[in-house]
Each structure stands twice: as C-alpha cells, then as structure tokens.
N, C-alpha and C positions, 0 to 999 in steps of 0.2 A: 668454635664457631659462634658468631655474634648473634645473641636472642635480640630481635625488633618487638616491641609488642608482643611478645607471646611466640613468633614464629624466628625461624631461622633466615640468614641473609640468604641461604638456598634457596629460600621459596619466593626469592624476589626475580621476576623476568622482567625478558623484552621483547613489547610486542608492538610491531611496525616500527615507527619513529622512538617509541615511549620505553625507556628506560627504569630500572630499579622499581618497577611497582609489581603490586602485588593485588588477586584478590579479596575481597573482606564481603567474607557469608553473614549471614544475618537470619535471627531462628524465626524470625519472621517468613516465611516462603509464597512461593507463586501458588501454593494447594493449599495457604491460611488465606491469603487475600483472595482467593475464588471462593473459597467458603462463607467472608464475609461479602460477596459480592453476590452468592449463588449463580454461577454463570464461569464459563469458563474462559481467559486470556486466549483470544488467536487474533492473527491479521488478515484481514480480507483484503486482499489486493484487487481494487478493479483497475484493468490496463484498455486502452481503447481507442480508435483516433481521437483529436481536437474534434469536437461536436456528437462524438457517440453518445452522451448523454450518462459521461461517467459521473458526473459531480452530481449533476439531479439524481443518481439515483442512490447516489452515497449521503444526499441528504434525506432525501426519505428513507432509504432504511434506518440512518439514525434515528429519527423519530418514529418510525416503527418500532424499534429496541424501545428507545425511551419509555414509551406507551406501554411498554410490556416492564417497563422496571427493570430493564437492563442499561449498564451505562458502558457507553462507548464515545471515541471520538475522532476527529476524521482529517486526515494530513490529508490537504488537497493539493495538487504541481502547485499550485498561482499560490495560494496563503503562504506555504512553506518559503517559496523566493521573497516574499516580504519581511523575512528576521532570519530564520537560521538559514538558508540557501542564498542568502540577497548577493553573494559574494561570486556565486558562478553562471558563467554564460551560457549559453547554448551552446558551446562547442561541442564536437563529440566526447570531450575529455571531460570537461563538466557536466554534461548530461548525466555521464555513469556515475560522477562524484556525486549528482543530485539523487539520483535512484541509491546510490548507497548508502548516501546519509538516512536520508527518509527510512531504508529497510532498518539501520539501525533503531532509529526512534519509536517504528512501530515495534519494533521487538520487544523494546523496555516497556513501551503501552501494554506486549499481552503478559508481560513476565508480572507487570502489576494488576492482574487481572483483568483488564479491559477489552473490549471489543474494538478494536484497532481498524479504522476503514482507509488504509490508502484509497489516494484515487487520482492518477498519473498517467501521461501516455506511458512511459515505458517502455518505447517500439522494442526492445530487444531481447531477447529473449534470455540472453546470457545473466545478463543484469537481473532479471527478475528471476531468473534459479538461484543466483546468488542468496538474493534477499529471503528466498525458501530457507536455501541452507541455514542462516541465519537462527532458525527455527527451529524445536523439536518437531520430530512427526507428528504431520496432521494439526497442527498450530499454523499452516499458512494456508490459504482457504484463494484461490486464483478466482475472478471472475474477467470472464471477455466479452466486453460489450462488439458485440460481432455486427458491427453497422456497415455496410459497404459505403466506401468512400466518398460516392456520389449523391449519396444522403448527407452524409456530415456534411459534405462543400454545400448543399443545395441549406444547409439550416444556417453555416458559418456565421453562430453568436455572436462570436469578435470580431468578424473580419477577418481574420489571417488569412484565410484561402484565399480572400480578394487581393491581399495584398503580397504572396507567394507568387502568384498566378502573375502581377502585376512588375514581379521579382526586386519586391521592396526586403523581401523576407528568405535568408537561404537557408538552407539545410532544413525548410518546412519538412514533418512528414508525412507520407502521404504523397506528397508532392515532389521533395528534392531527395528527400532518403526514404528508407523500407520501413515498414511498419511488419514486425514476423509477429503471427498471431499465437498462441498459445498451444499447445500440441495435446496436453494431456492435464487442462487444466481441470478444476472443479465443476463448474459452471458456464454454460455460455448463455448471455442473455441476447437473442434475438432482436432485431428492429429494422427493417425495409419498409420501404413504401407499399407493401402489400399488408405488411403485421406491424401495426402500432399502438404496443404495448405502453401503459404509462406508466413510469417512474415507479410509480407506487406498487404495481403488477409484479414490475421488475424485482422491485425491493421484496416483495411476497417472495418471492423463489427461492430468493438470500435465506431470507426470514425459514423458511421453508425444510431448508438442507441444515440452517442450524440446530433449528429443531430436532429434526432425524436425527441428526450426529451428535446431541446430547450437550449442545456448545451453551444451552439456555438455564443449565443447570448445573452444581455443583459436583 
C-alpha cells in the first residue's frame, strides 16, 4: 500500500465532485483558538424578510461584542454577492447555492473561534437546517426577525417591494415566493407597528442568550 505523507492511499476520498483528497488535522484546535480568544466559535444565523431589519441589527450586535472584547464578523446576503457569491442569480437553484456556501464560511468563522453573524433572507427552511447540520450541537444559534410583511413593505430601504409590486422584480419574497418562518428556532426578535424595538434592544437579547449559554466565555 502506498505511504502519502505519513498516511496511506486508503485514506484518500471523494467527496461530491473532489477526488483523491484527504483531511489534514492540525494540533492547533477549535478549543486552543477559544481559549485564545476567551469566547466560544458559534453562528448566529438571523433569517428575516428584505426590510426586517436583519443587517441593522447584526451590525449592532457586532459592536456590542466588540465593546465587550469579543471578536466576531458578519457575512451579510448583499456584501457576500459582491466576491464570493457574485457568480449566482436569484434563481431558486442559486439561492440554495448561496445559502450553502455562506453556511459553509460561517462554519470555518466558528471552527476559528469566532462569533459568526449571518444575516440573509433564507426564506426556506430546508436550506437553513442544512447550514445547522453543518454544525456541532448548539454552535448554530437561529434568530427570526419576526416583522410582518406589511411593515417591511411600509420601510422598503431599497425599493424592491416597489419594484416587485411594480413586477420589474420576480420571484421577490414575500411577494412572488414564501418566506417559511422558523419552527423551533433560538430566538425570535419581535418588531410591529405597535413594538418598536431598536436595533440595539434587539442586539441585547442576542447579547443576552449568549451570555446565559456561556458562548462569552471560554
């Protein structure tokens, strides 16, 4: 049997398209880089419509962490299609290519210690268990910005509702496809016209549950 580096050609697979590789541990681990980090690697996934006020509140919570000496960082839908994702459309086939690259990325953010903040629509629910699986237990941390629809439309930052509505834009969602909201996630963070919570309130909650569940610490 042929010795590669140290290991036999047995222990070379294949996995999806990728042939002949193998992988390569390092004594370095995800429970030394927490230690030097004091804080523990997980992904916080906020999923939400266009307009729930998922990105505002994934930016205050990073600087909430910040403040507190935890470092994290934050793949948002929009930055990520500007380099790694620029390659896929909105089609339904692409969407899930985009939700599963991103689940990969943050996985490697918490495997390196980091405080990982997606912040995507997500509409589906399948896609975002996926990205769970991805994970050891308790290392994916779900928030659902729970806005009803008719708030998001009524804030519409970018337009697109105007222009869904207008039917410049198809397979909007909310609009032309479903949005399936979370069943048994972590966290839901409320916001109607009746309760309006700000960004920063929201991000306390995040902040909140990490605490409790020991994610601030090594």
């Amino acid at each position: 049997m042929v010795c590669y580096l140290g290991r036999t050609v047995s222990q070379l697979a294949t996995i999806g398209n990728s042939t002949n590789i193998m992988w390569h541990g390092c004594p370095v681990d995800k429970v030394e880089r927490q230690k030097l980090l004091k804080q523990k690697g997980c992904v916080i996934w906020i999923t939400g419509l266009s307009g729930s006020g998922k990105s505002s509140v994934a930016c205050a919570l990073s600087q909430s962490l910040h403040c507190r000496g935890k470092l994290s960082y934050i793949l948002d839908g929009d930055n990520v299609r500007h380099g790694l994702n620029r390659d896929l459309s909105f089609k339904a086939e692409d969407r899930a290519e985009n939700i599963r690259r991103v689940g990969e990325v943050a996985k490697l953010f918490a495997d390196a210690g980091l405080i990982c903040i997606a912040s995507l629509i997500s509409p589906y629910r399948r896609d975002r268990d996926a990205c769970r699986a991805l994970l050891p237990e308790g290392s994916f941390i779900e928030v659902f910005m729970d806005v009803p629809l008719q708030v998001c439309e009524a804030r519409d930052p970018k337009g697109l509702y105007k222009l869904a509505r207008a039917g410049k834009i198809e397979g909007f969602t909310g609009i032309h496809d479903p949005y399936e909201p979370p069943l048994n996630c972590e966290i839901v963070l409320e916001h109607s016209e009746e309760v309006c919570a700000s960004p920063r309130d929201m991000a306390e909650k995040v902040i909140h549950y990490l605490e409790e569940n020991g994610y601030l610490q090594a």
